[in-house]
DRENKOL-389844 format. One record per residue (C-alpha): x, y, z. Coordinates in steps of 0.05 Angstrom, whole numbers, plus 5000, padded with zeros to 4 digits. Each point is the difference from the previous one (the first is absolute). Example, Ala and Ser with C-alpha at 12.3 -4.5 7.8 and 13.67 -1.06 7.14 Angstrom:
2
524649105156/502750694987/
// end
This chain:
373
186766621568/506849845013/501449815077/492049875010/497049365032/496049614936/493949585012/500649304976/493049784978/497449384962/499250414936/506650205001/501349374966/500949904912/495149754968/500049195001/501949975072/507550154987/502850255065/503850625014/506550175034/496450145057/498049264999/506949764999/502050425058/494649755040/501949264995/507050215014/498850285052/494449505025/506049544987/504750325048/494550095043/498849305007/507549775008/499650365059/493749655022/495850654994/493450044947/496550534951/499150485057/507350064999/501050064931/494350494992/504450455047/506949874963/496250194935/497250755039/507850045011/501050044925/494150524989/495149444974/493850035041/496349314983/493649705037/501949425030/494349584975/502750174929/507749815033/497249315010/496149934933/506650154974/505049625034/494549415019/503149554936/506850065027/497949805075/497649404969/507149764978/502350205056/495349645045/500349434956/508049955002/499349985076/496349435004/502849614949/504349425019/505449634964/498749305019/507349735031/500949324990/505349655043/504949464981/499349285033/502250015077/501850764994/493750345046/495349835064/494350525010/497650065068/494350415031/494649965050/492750095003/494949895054/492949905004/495149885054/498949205011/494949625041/504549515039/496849565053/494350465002/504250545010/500450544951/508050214989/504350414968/504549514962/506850194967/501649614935/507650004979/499549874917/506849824963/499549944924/505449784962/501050464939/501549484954/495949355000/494350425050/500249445046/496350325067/500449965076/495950255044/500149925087/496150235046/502050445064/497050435049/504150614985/505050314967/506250125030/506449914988/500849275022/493649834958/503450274939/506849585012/496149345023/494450144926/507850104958/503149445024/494049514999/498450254923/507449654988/499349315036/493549994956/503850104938/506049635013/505050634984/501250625006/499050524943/506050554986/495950595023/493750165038/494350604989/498350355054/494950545023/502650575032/496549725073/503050335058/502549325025/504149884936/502250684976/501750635044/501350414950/501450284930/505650554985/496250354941/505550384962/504349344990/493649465008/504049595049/495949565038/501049945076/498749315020/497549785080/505949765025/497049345026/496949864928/506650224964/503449365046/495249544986/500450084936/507249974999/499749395042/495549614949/503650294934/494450454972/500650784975/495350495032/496150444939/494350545015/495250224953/498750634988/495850505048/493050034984/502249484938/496649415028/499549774928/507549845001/498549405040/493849844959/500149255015/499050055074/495750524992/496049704956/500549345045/498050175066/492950264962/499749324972/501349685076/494250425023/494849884944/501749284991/502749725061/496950345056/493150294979/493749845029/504249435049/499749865066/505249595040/499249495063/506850235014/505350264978/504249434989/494449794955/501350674970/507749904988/498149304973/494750304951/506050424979/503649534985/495849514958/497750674965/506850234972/501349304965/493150124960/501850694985/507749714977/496449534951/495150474980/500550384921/503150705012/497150564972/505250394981/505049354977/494449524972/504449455043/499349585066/505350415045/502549295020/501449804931/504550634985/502549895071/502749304987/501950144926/504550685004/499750225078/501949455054/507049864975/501150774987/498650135077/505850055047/500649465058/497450075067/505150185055/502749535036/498350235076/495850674988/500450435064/492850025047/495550344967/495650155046/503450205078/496750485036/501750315071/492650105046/499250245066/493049785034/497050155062/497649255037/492450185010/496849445063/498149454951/507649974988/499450014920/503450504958/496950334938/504049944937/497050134934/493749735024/502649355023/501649955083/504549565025/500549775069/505650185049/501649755074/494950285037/504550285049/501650544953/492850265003/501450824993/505949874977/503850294945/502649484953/503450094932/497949534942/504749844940/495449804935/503749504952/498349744937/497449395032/500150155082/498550435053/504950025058/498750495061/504750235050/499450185065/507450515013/504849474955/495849375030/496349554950/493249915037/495449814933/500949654936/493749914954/500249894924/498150584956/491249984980/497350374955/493049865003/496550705037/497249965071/503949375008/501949815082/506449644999/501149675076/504849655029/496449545065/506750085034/499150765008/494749895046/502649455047/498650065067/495350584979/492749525003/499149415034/496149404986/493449915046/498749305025/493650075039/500749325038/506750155013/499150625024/493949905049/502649265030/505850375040/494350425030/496649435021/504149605030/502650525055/493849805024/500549315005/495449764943/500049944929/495450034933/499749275008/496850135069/493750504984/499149564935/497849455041/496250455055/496850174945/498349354975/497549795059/494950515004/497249894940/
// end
């Protein structure tokens, strides 16, 4: 009957399995459905708007071949090869380390270059800004150069934003000038397209199931060292995916196609603090503490972090100058902090004095003594 609802049943299909124009509708709409994100439900409800009234467990025996593709064209990646010096992936991971029989969350920066896959991996105790800068810039002095571009994720401390209608990427002003400073284009992957930087990704999972599990560390220094003999095993290691030793395509095609190192790179790493003196006169700063004058006991001193020092201030007065450890739980002191602070005891010394307000010495009961006996 013209202008009536139909039923759109299994049987209403030709024999041999041929599908009707009901099927068709239903994957274009399931298709339109899904651009916007939505599922069969939706569709089943588009299809009711055009007077077809369809179960929905028959909507997704219908359309079930063509979510398939789609899910399949999704996933799919076109693997991107980059050209010789062109790309740096960076990323971190972290995973839960037993350091001096101390179980702690440890932060490992991974830089792959796209090219030859030579890796670098260091170790850090978070994740910050700084920690991203100081992982960049030591990836470099590893490789001798510096590549055109670098791969970022979209982390807070590198990216603040995205503009969606034009895709312009918003860059952290402090990361934009590093990179400026050291020659290097900023790139982000894509949201939720972690496969875009596929070689980080895929190294930081071989850090953690090659490098790291089922260790333990006497410190982490010994850690950082471990690190460091690892990555020259993993450079001279077969790649899976190149069926080469990432050093040999690194000294073949990639080291000359890098671009020099600057010249007099800016601090990486400089960091205002303001700390509180507690009474053992030691401030806290990522879990090292350094000594100050004890003077300045409740206190309130600010602490510049360098690359390589820690200076603290007390107003615009230098009062302490330690250099920069990295090892956790680590007591940096300077004996001069605490002049005047603890004496030295000499017993003798001290009880002699007494003594001889009296008239007599040790000397004296020492041989009273002996005479007794």
């Amino acid at each position: 009957m013209s202008g009536s609802r139909r039923q759109f049943e299994p049987e209403d299909r030709a024999p041999g399995g041929c599908a009707l124009a009901a099927d068709a509708a239903a994957v274009t709409l399931y298709d339109r459905a899904a651009e916007d994100e939505a599922d069969a439900v939706v569709a089943r409800q588009l299809l009711g708007e055009r007077g077809i009234d369809v179960e929905l467990r028959t909507l997704q025996r219908a359309v079930a071949p063509h979510r398939q593709a789609r899910r399949a064209a999704e996933v799919a990646t076109i693997r991107f090869e980059t050209a010789p010096g062109h790309q740096l992936q960076i990323d971190f991971g972290e995973r839960r380390v037993l350091v001096s029989g101390r179980e702690m969350r440890v932060y490992f920066f991974v830089a792959v270059l796209g090219y030859s896959r030579r890796i670098y991996v260091r170790a850090f105790l978070r994740e910050r800004h700084d920690d991203w800068r100081e992982g960049l810039s030591g990836a470099f002095l590893h490789f001798g150069g510096v590549t055109q571009t670098v791969l970022v994720d979209n982390a807070r401390a590198l990216i603040v934003g995205r503009d969606i209608e034009t895709g312009i990427v918003h860059v952290h002003p402090a990361f934009s000038a590093f990179c400026a400073d050291w020659g290097v284009a900023p790139r982000a992957c894509r949201p939720y397209r972690a496969r875009t930087k596929g070689k980080t990704e895929s190294g930081v999972g071989y850090v953690k199931r090659n490098a790291i599990a089922g260790r333990s560390f006497d410190s982490f220094v010994a850690l950082e060292a471990h690190l460091a003999t690892w990555i020259i095993a993993a450079d001279a290691r077969i790649h899976g995916t190149t069926h080469q030793r990432p050093l040999d395509r690194f000294e073949r095609e990639e080291r000359q196609a890098l671009r020099p190192l600057p010249a007099r790179p800016l601090p990486v790493r400089q960091q205002r603090l303001s700390r509180r003196v507690p009474t053992d006169a030691f401030v806290d700063v990522e879990t090292v503490r350094y000594s100050v004058p004890h003077r300045l006991v409740r206190r309130t001193v600010e602490v510049l972090l360098g690359d390589d020092e820690v200076v603290i201030f007390d107003g615009v007065a230098v009062v302490a100058r330690h250099r920069r450890v990295r090892e956790p739980f680590t007591r940096v002191v300077d004996p001069g902090h605490f002049a005047g602070l603890m004496r030295p005891h000499d017993d003798a010394a001290a009880v002699t004095p007494i003594l001889a307000t009296h008239g007599r010495t040790l000397d004296d009961y020492a041989a009273v003594v002996a005479g007794a006996a």
